[in-house]
BAKEKE-551738 format. One record per residue: residue in three letters; x, y, z of N, C-alpha, C, O in turn. Coordinates in pm, whole numbers, plus 50000, padded with zeros to 5 digits. Layout:
<atoms>
AlaXYZXYZXYZXYZ;...
</atoms>
This chain:
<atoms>
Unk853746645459293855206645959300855626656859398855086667859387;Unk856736654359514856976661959616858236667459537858976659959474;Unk858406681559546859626684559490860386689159582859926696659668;Unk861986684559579863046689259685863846697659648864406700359542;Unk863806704059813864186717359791866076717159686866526725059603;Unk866456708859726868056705659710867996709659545868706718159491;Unk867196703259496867236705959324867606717359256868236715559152;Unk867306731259298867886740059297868966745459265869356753559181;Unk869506737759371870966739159437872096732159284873146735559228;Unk871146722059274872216713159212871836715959022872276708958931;Unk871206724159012871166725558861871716740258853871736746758748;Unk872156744658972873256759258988874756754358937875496763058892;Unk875216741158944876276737258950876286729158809875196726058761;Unk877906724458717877906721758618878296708758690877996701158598;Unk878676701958771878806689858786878416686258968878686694759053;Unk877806673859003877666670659170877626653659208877156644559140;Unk878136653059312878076645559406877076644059506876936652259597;Unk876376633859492874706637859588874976624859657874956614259595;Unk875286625959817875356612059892874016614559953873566625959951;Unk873246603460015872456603060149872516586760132873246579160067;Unk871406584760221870926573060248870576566460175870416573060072;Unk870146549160149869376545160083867796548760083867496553860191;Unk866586547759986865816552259956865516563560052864886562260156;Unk866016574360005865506591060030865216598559932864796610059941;Unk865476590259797865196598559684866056602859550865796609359449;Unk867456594559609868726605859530868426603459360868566611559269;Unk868016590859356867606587759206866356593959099866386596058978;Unk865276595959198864106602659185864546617559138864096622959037;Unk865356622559213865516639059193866456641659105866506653059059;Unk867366631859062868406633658956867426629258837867296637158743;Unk866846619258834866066615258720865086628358680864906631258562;Unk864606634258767863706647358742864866657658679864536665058586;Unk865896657958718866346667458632866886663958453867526671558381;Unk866486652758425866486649058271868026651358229868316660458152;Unk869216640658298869776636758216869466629158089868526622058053;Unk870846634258021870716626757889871186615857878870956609557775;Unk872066609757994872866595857987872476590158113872686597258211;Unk872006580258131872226572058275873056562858303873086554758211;Unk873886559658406874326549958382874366540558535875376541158606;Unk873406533858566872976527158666874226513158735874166501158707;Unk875226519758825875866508358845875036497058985875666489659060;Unk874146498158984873286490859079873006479258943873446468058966;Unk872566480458857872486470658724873446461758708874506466858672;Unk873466449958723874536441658698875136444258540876226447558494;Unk874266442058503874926443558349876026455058312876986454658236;Unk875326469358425876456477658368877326480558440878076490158421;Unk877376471058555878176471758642879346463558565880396469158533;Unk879126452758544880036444958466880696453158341881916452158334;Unk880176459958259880256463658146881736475058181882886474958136;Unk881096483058270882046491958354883086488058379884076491758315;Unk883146480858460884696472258542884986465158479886066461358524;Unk884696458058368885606452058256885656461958104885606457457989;Unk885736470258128885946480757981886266496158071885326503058112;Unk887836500358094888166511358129888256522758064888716533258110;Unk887596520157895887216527757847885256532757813884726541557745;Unk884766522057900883286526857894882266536657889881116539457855;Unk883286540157940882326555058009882636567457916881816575857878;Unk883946566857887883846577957733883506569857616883416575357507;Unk883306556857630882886552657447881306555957497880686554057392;Unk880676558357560879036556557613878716576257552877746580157487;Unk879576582657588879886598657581879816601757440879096608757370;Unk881196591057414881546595557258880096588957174879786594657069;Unk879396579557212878506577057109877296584957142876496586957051;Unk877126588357229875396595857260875926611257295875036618557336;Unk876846615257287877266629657293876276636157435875426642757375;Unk876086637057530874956637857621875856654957696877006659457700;Unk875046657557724875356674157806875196673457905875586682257980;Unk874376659657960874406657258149874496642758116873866637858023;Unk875516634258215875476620458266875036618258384875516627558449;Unk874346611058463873916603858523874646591958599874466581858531;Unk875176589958677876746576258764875386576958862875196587958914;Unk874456566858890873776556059018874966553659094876066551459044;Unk874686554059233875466545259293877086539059305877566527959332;Unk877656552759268879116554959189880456547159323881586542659301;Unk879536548559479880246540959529880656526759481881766522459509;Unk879846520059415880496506359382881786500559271882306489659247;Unk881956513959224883226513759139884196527459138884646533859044;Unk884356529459301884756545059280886166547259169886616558559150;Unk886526539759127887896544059005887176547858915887826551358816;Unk885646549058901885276553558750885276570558782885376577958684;Unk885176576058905885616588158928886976589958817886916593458699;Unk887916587158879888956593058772888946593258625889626600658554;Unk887636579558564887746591858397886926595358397886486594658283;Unk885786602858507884836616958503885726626758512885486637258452;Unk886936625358589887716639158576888416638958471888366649758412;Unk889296628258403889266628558281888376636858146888786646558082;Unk887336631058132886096637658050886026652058065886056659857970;Unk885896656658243885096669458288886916678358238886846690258210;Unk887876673658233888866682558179889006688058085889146700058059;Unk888956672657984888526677557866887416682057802887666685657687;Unk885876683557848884886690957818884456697057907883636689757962;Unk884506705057949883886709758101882616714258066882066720258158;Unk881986713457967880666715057937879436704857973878256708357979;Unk879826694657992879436681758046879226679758193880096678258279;Unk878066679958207877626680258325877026667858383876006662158345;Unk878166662858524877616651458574877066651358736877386658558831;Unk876236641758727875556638658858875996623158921875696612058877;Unk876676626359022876846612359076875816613459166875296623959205;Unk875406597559208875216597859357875506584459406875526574359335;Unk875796584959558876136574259627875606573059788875386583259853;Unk875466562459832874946555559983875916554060068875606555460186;Unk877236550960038878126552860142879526560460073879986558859960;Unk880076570460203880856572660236882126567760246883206572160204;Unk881826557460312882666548260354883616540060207884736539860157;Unk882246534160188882866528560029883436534159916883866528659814;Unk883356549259957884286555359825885436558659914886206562359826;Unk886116559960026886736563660096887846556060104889016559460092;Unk887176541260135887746525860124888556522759988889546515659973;Unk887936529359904887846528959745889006536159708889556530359615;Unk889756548859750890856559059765890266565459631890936565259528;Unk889026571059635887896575659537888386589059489889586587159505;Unk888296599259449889026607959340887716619959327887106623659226;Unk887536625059503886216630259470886496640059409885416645959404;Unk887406647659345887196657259195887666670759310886726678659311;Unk888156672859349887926688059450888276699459333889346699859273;Unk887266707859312887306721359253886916713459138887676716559046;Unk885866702459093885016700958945884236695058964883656692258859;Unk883646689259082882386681659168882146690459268883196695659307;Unk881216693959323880766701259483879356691459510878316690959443;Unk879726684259630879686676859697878146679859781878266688459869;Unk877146675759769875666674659846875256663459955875726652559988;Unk874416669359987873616654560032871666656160056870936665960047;Unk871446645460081869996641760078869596635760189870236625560215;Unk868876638160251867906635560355866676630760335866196633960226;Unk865826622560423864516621660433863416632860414863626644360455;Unk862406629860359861086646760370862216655460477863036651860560;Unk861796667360428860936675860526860266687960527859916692660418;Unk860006694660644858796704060675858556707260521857626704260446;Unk859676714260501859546725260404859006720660301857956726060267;Unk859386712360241859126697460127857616696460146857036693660041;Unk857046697460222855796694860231854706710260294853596708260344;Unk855096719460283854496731860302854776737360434854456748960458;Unk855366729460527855126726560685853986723160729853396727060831;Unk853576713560627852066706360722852596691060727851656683360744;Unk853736685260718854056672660761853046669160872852786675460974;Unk852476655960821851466647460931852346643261041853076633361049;Unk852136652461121852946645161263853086635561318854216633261363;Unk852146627161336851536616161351852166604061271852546593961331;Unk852286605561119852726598761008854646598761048855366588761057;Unk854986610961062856826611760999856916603561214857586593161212;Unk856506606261330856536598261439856526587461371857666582961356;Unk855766581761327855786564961320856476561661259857436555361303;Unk856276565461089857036561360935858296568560907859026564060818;Unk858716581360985859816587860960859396597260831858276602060814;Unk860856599460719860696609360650860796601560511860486608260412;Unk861236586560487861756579760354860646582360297859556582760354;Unk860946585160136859426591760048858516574060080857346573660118;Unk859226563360057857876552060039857126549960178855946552660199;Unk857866545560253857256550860429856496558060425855336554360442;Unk856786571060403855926581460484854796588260356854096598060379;Unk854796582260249853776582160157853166567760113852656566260002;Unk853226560860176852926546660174851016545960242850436549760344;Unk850626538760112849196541060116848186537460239847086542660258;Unk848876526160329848336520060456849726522260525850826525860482;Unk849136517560686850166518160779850926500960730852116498360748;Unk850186493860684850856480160748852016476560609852856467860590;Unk851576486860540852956486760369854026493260417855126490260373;Unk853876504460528854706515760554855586504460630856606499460582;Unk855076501560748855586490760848856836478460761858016475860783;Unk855846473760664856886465160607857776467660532858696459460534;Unk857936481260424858796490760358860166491360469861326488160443;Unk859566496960610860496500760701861496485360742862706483760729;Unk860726478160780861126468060856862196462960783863346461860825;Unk861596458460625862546453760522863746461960475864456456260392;Unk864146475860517864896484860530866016478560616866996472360573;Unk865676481360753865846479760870866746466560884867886465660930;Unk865656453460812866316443960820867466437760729868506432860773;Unk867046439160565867586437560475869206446560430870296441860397;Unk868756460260448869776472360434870946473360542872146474960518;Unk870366472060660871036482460794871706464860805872866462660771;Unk870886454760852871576445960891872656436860801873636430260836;Unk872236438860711873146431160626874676437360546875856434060530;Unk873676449160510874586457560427875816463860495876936465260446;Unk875406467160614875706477060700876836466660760878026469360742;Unk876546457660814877396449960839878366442960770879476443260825;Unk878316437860686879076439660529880376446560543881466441060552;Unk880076462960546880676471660569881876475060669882876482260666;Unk881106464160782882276465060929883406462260895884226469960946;Unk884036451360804885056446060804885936440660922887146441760942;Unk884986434660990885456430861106885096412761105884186405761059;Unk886396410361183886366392561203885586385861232885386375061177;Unk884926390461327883596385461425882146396661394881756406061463;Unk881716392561295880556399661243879526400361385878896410461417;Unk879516385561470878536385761580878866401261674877946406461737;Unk879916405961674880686415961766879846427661692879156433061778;Unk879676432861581879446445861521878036443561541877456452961596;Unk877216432061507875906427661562875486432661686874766442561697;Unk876056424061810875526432761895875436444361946874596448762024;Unk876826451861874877296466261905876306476461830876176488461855;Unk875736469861745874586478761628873266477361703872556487361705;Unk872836466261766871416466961883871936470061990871166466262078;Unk872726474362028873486477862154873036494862112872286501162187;Unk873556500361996873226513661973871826517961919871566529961902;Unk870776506561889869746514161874869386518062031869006529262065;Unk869556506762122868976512362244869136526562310868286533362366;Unk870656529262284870906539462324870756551962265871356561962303;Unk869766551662148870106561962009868906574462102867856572862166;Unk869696585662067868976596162168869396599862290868836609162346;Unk870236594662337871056593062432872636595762484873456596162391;Unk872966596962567874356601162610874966589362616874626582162710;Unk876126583662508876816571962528877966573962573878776582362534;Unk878136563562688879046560062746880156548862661880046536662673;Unk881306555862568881586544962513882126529162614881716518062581;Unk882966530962721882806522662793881876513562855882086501462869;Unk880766520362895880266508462944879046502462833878406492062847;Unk878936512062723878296503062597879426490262557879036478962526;Unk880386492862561881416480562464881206470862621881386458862602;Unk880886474362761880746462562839879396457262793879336445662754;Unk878686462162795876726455162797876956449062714876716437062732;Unk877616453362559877376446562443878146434962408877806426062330;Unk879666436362504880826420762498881356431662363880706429762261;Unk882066438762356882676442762253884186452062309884276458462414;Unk884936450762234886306456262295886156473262264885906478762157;Unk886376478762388886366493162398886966504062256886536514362204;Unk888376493562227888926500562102887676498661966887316507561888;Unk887466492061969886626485561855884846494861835884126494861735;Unk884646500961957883316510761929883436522861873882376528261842;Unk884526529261848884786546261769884656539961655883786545361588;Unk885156530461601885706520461505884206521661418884016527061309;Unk883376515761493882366506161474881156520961455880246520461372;Unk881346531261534880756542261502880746548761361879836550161280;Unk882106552661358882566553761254881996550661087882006556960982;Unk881446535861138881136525761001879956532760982879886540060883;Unk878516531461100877396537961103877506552361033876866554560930;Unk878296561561087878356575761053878676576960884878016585060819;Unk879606569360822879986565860688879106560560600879116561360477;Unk878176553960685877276546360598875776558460586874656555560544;Unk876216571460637874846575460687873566575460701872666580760635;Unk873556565760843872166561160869872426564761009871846556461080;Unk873086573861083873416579461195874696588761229875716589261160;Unk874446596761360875246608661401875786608261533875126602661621;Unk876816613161557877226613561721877626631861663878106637061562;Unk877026636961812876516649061836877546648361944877616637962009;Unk878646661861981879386664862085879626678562195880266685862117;Unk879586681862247879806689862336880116701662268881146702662202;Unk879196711862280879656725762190881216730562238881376735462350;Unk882506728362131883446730762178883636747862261884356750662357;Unk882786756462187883026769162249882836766062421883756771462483;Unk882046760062493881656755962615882236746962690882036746562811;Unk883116737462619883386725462674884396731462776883496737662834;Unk885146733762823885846737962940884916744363073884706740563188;Unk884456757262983884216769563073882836763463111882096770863177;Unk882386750863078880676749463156880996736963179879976730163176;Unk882306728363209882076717863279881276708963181880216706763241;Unk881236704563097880046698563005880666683862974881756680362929;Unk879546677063016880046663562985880266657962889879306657762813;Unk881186652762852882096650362690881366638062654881246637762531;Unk880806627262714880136611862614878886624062496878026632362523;Unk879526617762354878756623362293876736618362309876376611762407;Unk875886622062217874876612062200874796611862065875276620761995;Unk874146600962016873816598061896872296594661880871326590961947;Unk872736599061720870766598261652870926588861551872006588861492;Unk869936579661514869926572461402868876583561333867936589161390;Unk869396585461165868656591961102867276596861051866986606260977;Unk866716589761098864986586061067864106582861195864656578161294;Unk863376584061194862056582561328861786566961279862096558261360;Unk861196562261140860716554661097861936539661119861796527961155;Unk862886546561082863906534261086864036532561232864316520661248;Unk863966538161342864746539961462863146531061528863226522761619;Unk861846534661465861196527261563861236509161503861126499761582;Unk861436507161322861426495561300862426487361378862196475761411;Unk863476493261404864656485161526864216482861620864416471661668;Unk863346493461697862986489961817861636482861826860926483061927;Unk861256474361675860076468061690858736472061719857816463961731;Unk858586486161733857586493661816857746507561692858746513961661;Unk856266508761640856086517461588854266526161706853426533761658;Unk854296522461810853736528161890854086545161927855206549461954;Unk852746554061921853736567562005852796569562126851706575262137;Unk853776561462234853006562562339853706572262428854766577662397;Unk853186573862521853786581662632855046581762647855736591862629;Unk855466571062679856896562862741857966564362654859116562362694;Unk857616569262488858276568962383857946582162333858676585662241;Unk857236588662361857056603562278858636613262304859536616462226;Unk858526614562379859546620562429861076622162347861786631562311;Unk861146603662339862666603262256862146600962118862966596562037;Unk861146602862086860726603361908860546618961902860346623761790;Unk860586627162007860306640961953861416643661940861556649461832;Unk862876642162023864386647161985864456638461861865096645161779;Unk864206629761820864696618961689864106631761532864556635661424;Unk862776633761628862606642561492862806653561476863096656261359;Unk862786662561551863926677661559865146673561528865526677861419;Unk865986665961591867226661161512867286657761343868136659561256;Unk866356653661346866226647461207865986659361132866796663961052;Unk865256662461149864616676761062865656688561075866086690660962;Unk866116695261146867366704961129868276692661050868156693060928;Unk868836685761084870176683261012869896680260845870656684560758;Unk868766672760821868266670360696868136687160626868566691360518;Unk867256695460749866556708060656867916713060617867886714760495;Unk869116716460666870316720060645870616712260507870466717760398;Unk871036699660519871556694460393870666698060260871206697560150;Unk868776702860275867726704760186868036724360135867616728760028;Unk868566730260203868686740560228870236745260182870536755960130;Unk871006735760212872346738560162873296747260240874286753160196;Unk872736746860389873396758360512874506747860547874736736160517;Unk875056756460619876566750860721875646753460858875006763660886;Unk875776740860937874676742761067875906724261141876266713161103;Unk875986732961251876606724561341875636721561462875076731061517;Unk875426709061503874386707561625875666697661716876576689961688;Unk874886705561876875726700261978875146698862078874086704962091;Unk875556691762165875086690762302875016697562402875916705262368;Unk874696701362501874896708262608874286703462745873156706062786;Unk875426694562820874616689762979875806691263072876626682063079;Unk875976705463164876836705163272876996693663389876096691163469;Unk877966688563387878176676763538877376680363670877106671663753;Unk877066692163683875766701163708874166696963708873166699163776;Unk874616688263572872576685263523872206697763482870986698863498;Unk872666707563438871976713763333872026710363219873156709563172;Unk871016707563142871006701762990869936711862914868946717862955;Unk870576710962788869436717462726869716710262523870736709062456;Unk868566707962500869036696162413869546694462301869886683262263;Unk869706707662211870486712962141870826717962117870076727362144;Unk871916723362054872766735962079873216738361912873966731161847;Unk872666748161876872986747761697873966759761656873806771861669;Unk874626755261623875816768961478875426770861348876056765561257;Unk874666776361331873996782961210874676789461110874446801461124;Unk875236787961039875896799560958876696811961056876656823961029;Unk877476805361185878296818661248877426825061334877636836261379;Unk875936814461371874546824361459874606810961558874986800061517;Unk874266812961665874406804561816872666803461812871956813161784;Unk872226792361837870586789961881870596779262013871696776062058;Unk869936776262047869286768462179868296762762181867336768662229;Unk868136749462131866556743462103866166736862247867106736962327;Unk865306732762281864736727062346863626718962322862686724262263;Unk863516703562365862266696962266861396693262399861756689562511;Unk860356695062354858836694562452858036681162363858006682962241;Unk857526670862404856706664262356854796668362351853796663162302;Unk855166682462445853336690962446853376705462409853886711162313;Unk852636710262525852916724062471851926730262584851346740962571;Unk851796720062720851186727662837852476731562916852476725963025;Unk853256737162901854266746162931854566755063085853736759463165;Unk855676755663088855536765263233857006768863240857786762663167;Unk857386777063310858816788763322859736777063333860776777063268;Unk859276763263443860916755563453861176749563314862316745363294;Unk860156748263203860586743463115861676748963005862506743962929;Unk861186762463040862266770862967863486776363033864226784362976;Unk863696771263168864446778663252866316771563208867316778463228;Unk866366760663164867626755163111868286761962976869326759262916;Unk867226772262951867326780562835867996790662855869016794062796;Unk867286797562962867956812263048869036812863050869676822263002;Unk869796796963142870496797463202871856798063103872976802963115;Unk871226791063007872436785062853872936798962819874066799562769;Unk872306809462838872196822162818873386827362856874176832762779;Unk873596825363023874706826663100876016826163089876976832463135;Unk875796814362996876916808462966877736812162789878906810662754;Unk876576817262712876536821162571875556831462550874386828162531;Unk875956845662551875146854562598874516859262456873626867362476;Unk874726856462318874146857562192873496847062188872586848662107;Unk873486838862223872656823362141870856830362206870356834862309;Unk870416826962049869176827362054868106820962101867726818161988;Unk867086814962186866866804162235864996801162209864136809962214;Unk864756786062180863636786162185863296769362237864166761162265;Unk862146767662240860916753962247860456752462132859756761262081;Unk860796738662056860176729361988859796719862040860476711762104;Unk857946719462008857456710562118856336704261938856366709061824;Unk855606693461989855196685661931853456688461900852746681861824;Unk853076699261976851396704562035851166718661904851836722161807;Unk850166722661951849866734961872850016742761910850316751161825;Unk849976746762014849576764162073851366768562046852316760862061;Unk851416781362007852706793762016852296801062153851106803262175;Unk853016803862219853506810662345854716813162348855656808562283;Unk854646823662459856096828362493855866833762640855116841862694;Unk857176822562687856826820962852858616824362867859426817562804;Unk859066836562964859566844663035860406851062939861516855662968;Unk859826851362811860496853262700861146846662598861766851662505;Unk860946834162627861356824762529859836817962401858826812462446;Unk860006819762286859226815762204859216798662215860136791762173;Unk857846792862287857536778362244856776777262129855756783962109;Unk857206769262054857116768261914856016750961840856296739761883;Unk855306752461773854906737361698856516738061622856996748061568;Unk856956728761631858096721961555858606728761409859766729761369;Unk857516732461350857376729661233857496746761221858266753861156;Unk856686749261286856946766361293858566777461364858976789061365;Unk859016760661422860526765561517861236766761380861866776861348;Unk861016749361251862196753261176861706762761087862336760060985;Unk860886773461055860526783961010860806792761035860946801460949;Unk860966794461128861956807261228863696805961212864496815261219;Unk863906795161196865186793261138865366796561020866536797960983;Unk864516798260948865056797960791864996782260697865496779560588;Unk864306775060779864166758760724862756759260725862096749360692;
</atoms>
């Protein structure tokens, strides 16, 4: 049993809200903390039971008297929020755990997230830390960070775990979600964005390649970001003027594992190392943050210039400068987009996360194994 770090966090608190993704775990880690009530609205039965009895949920209380409840999947009936705040008023001794997969759907829902009697989490895929910082490199490249993936006993279970994700979840569900007329339109706009995932999007000329109306892609972003199974990353506002910095954000789909089942290719070849090493530094800070429980802002940084440097992080009120290397045979120009970031943000701390073994430090900048960069962070 892998234990997450988040758990901690959340048995500090008398009541929470735990969103992430589908299978990352949120059920696994609430179930480890031994509520006394569950109440699974993924279950038809108690889904029904729920939405036809608006008194359910305190006759379930009043008969098993429980000191922690348990709400699965609370997006699918977000009005049962309002008699948790009900209950949590009148007993505030009662301690509940929601969790939910989208955003969106409690949002849609005009959901009642509790402000000042819920504090609000989230969950991510593995990481480093979760696993000692010896994550199989090799393994979270291909399979990503989902516990069945990336603990999945062969490659060809992992493969189909993912795929059936990929295909079943993202395409169906996800789309579901668009609420849009022409489902074929959000279709191609969703393989339109794996291509580009890692990348500087042009919302214009993506809504041309893909046949989709320009208004309709923030839109359509939007759905992705809500559903979280992806991010659009923007221009560090402190910079955006004074460095000329080009405003198309880029975006990450959340996982290595999911991002290669889209692209059909769970290969790490040459041609692909590169954008699987930003997929997983991305992945890993923003997850280690949500595992960790920090306030950490990540941004872009590429002057109209062509200076780029590939991430740009807000740490708790601390400026950093990542840079991702797919090796670790190294040399001064590699770090030299670092220097320069310097110029421009004369506190930001700066380093190389590269994918190899060796630690060096070339003109003063620490190149780092990955795993040892988010260690130096505090992840």
């Amino acid at each position: 049993m892998i234990s997450r770090k988040l758990a901690d966090s959340l048995l500090k608190n008398k009541s929470v809200l735990l969103l992430g993704p589908r299978q990352v775990g949120k059920s696994t880690l609430i179930h480890g903390l031994r509520p006394d009530l569950v109440l699974n609205l993924a279950d038809e039965d108690v889904f029904v039971s729920v939405t036809a009895d608006p008194s359910y949920l305190k006759t379930q209380i009043e008969t098993h008297s429980p000191r922690s409840v348990f709400i699965d999947e609370v997006q699918r009936y977000p009005r049962l929020l309002n008699s948790v705040q009900a209950i949590v008023d009148q007993n505030p001794k009662i301690r509940f755990y929601l969790t939910g997969s989208s955003a969106r759907k409690l949002k849609r829902g005009k959901a009642n997230l509790l402000p000042g009697r819920v504090l609000s989490y989230r969950l991510g895929p593995f990481v480093a830390a979760e696993l000692n910082h010896r994550m199989d490199q090799d393994q979270v490249l291909k399979f990503g960070g989902l516990p069945d993936a990336y603990l999945g006993p062969t490659a060809t279970l992992s493969k189909k775990l993912l795929r059936s994700y990929s295909g079943t979840y993202l395409k169906e569900e996800i789309q579901a979600e668009a609420l849009v007329r022409n489902i074929d339109q959000f279709s191609r706009f969703f393989q339109g964005v794996v291509n580009v995932s890692g990348h500087f999007v042009d919302f214009t000329k993506l809504s041309q390649k893909v046949k989709v109306p320009r208004l309709a892609v923030p839109r359509f972003f939007e759905i992705l970001e809500d559903s979280l199974i992806g991010e659009r990353i923007v221009p560090i506002p402190e910079l955006l003027e004074v460095a000329d910095l080009v405003k198309h954000p880029k975006f990450f789909l959340f996982d290595t594992g999911v991002y290669n089942a889209l692209q059909n290719s769970f290969e790490i070849s040459q041609d692909r190392l590169g954008i699987l090493a930003e997929h997983l530094v991305f992945s890993q800070l923003r997850h280690s943050a949500w595992a960790f429980d920090r306030s950490l802002e990540v941004s872009t940084f590429r002057t109209r210039g062509g200076l780029e440097v590939d991430f740009v992080l807000k740490l708790e009120q601390k400026f950093f400068g990542i840079e991702v290397k797919s090796g670790d045979n190294l040399n001064p120009s590699d770090v030299e987009p670092l220097l320069k970031l310097k110029g421009y943000l004369p506190k930001v701390e700066v380093m190389v996360f590269h994918l190899g073994k060796r630690k060096q430090k070339i003109a003063g900048v620490w190149c780092l194994p990955w795993q040892e960069g988010l260690q130096e962070l505090g992840f």
